[in-house]
C-alpha positions in Angstrom: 162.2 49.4 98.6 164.7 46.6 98.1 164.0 43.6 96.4 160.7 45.2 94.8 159.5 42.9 92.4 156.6 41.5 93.2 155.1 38.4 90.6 151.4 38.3 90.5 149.3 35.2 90.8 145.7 35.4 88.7 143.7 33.3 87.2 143.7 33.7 83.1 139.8 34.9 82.1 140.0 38.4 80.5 138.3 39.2 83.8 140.8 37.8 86.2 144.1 39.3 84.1 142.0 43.0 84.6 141.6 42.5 88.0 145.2 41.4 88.1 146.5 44.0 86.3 144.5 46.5 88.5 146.0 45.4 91.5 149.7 45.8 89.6 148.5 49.3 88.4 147.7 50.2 91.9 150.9 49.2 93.4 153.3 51.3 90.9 151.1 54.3 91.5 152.1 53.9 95.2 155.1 52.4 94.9 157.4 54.5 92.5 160.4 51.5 92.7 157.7 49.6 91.2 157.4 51.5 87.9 160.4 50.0 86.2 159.9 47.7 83.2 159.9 44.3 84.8 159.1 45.1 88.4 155.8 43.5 88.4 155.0 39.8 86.7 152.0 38.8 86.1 151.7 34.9 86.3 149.0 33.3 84.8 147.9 30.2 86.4 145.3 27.5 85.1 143.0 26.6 88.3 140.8 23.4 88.5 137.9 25.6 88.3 138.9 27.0 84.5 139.2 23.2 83.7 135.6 22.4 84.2 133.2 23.6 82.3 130.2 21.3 82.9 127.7 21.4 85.4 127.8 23.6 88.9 130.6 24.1 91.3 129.3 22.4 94.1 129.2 18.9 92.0 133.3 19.5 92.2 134.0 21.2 95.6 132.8 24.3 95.4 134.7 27.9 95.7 137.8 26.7 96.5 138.1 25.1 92.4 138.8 28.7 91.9 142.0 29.2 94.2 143.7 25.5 94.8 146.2 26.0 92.4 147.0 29.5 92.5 147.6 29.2 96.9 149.7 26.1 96.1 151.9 28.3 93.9 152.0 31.6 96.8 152.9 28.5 99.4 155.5 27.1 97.0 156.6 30.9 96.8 156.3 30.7 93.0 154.5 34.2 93.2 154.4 37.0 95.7 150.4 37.6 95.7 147.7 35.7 94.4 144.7 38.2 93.2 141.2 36.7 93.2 137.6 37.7 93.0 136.3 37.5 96.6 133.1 35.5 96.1 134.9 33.0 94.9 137.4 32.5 98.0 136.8 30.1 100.5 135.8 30.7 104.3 138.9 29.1 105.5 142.7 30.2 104.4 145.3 27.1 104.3 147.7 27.4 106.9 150.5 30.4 105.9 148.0 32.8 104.0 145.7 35.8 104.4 143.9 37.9 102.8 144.6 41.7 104.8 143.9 43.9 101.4 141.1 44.1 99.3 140.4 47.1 96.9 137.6 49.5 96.9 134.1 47.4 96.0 132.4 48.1 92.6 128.7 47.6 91.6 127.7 44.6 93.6 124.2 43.9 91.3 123.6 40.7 89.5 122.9 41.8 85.6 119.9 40.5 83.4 120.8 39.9 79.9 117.7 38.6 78.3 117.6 40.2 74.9 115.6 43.8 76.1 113.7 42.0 78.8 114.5 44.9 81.8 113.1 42.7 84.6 113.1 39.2 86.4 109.0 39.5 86.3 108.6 40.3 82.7 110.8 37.2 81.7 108.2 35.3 79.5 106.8 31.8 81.2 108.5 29.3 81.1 111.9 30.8 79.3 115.1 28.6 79.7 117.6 30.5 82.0 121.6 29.2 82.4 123.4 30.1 85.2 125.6 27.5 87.2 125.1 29.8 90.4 123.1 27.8 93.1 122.1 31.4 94.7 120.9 33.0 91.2 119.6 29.7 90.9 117.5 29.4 93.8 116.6 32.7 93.9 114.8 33.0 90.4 113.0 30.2 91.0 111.7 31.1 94.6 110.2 34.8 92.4 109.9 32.5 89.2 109.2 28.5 89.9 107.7 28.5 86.3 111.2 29.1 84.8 113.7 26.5 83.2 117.0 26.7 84.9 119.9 25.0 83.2 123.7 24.9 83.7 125.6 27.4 82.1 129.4 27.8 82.8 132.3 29.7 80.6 134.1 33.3 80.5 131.6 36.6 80.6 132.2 36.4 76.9 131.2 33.1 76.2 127.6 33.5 78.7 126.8 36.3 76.5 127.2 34.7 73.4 125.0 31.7 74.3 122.3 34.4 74.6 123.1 35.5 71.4 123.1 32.3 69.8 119.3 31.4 71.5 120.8 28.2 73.5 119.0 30.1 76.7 116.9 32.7 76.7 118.3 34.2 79.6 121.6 34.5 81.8 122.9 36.5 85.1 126.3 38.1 85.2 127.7 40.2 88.0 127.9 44.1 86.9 131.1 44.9 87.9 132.9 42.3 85.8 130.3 43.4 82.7 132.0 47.2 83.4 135.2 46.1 84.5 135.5 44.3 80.8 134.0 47.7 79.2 131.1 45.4 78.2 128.2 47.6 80.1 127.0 47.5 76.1 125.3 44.5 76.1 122.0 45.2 77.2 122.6 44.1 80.9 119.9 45.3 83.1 121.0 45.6 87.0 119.1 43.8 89.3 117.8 45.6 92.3 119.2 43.8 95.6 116.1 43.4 96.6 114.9 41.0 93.9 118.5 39.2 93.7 120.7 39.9 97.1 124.0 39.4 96.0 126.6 37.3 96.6 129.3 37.0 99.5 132.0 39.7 98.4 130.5 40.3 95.1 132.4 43.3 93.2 135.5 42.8 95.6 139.0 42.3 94.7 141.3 41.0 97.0 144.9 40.4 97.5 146.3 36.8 99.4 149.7 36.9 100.3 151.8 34.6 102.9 151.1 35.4 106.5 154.8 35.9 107.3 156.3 38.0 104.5 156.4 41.4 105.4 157.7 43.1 102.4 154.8 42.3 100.7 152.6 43.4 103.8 154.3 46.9 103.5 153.8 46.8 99.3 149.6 45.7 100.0 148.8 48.2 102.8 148.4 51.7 100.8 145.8 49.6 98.5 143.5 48.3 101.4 140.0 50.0 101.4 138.5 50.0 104.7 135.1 50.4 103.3 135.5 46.9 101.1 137.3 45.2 104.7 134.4 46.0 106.4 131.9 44.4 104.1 134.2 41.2 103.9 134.5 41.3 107.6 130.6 40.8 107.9 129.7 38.8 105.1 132.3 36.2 104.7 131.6 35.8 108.9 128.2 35.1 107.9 129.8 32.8 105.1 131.6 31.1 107.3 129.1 30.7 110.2 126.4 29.1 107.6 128.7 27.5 105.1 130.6 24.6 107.5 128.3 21.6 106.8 126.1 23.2 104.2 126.2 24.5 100.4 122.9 26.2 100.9 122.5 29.1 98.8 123.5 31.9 100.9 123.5 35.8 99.6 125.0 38.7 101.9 125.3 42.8 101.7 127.2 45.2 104.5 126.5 48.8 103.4 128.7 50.9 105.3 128.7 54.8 105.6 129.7 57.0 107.9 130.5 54.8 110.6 127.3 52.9 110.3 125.9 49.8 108.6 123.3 48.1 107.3 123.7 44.2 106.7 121.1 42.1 104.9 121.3 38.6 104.6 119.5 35.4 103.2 119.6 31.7 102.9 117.2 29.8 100.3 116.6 26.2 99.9 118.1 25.2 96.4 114.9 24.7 94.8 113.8 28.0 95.3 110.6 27.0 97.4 111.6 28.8 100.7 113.6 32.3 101.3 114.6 33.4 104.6 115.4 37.1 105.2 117.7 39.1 108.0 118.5 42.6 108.4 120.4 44.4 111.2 121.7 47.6 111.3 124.9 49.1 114.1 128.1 50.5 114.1 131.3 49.3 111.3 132.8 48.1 114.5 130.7 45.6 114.8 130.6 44.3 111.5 131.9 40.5 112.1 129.3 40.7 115.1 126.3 41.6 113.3 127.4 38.7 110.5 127.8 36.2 113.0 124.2 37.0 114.4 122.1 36.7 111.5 123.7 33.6 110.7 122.7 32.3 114.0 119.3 33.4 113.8 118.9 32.0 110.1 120.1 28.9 110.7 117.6 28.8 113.8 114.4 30.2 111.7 115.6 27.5 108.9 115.8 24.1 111.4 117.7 20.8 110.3 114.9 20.3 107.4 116.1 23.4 105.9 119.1 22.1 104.7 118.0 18.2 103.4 119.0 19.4 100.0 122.7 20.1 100.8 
């Protein structure tokens, strides 16, 4: 293919340059052109999210701290791509950009690293547990409100070693950047979805490029799992459907096989004191349908009161 270089946009965690490099390691297997020294770039690109390391997310705008910079630079045509964890993309796309690849989902648990303590009920009482996640958050304390939940923000590296060091007790990671870093070592015990339903696109990679450039349409669309679309589809409708006026904690997983899915869904007030559950269960074809659904009947369960907090 002419032209075939193609500069990658990532952010620079260890975790973001794997996933980055990933994606580039993907494209040369398909892509033969694109095996040549030089062909691919990888661009490292400081976001407003990697600047701030205090407090949560939602104090300073949320998921999109994560992606500002690095869409400014695929608009500005400074990169080709922009490669980013999905969980931490925002509903809404700015005007010229998609997301149409994503690659195949990994292990979509929330880890426990809590010296040897295997499980969420045999934390001791009244521990200290850092996590700047709103969801992990509000979901511990909903199965734990005796527990001391503090801020805790930095690399994969640098949550583990606060562990280590006894400044908390306790801390959640997601599994799949724990294996992705070849750091399934650390005595991370997978939570069961049922005691911690994941995030919104947890364990998926995907792949923004600008709406209009069709060489880059043709490079992405060998590395598109259909499996991983389908579980954005429905959870990041429910994302959206929920996430307009509110930064409720809200947790989603689409398990599709075989043609069929099962979609589970939740919403929790931020101090942990209420849960509300969905499930539904139909055809991958109507993923974005069953998402939209259970965000309409959660947000009808919940009632204006449920979201005071936000």
């Amino acid at each position: 293919m002419e032209n075939a270089r193609v500069r990658v946009g990532t952010r620079a965690s260890p975790l973001a340059l794997w996933q980055a490099n990933e994606v580039a390691r993907r494209l040369a297997q398909s892509h033969p052109d694109l095996r040549e020294d030089g062909a691919i770039d990888i661009v490292e690109i400081r976001t407003s999210g990697d600047r701030l390391q205090q407090g949560t997310l939602t104090n300073f705008g949320g998921k999109g701290l994560f992606t500002k910079e690095i869409e400014e630079a695929l608009l500005e045509e400074r990169i080709d791509i922009a490669v980013h964890s999905m969980k931490d993309v925002p509903t809404w796309f700015p005007d010229g950009l998609k997301i149409d690849c994503v690659l195949p989902r990994a292990d979509c648990r929330d880890a426990l690293i809590a010296g040897g303590i295997v499980s969420i009920a045999d934390l001791p009482e009244g521990v200290t547990v850092g996590t700047a996640s709103l969801r992990r958050k509000a979901m511990l304390l909903h199965k734990r409100p005796d527990l001391q939940v503090v801020p805790l923000r930095g690399n994969v590296d640098t949550r583990l070693g606060k562990v280590v060091a006894g400044e908390v007790d306790a801390t959640f990671l997601a599994l799949a950047g724990l294996n992705r870093l070849g750091r399934g070592d650390t005595g991370a015990v997978p939570v069961p979805v049922e005691d911690m339903l994941p995030a919104v696109c947890q364990g998926i990679v995907g792949v923004e490029r600008r709406s209009a450039d069709d060489r880059v349409a043709a490079l992405l669309k060998p590395l598109n799992d259909s499996d991983a679309a389908i579980c954005a589809a429905a959870e990041r409708t429910l994302l959206a459907e929920l996430d307009g006026s509110c930064r409720t904690p809200i947790a989603a997983l689409a398990e599709p096989s075989n043609g069929e899915m099962r979609f589970r869904a939740a919403i929790v007030r931020p101090d942990g004191s209420e849960l509300l559950e969905t499930e539904r269960a139909g055809p991958v074809t109507d993923a974005a349908v069953m998402g939209r659904d259970a965000a309409d009947e959660l947000r009808g369960r919940a009632g204006p009161g449920f979201f005071d907090e936000c």
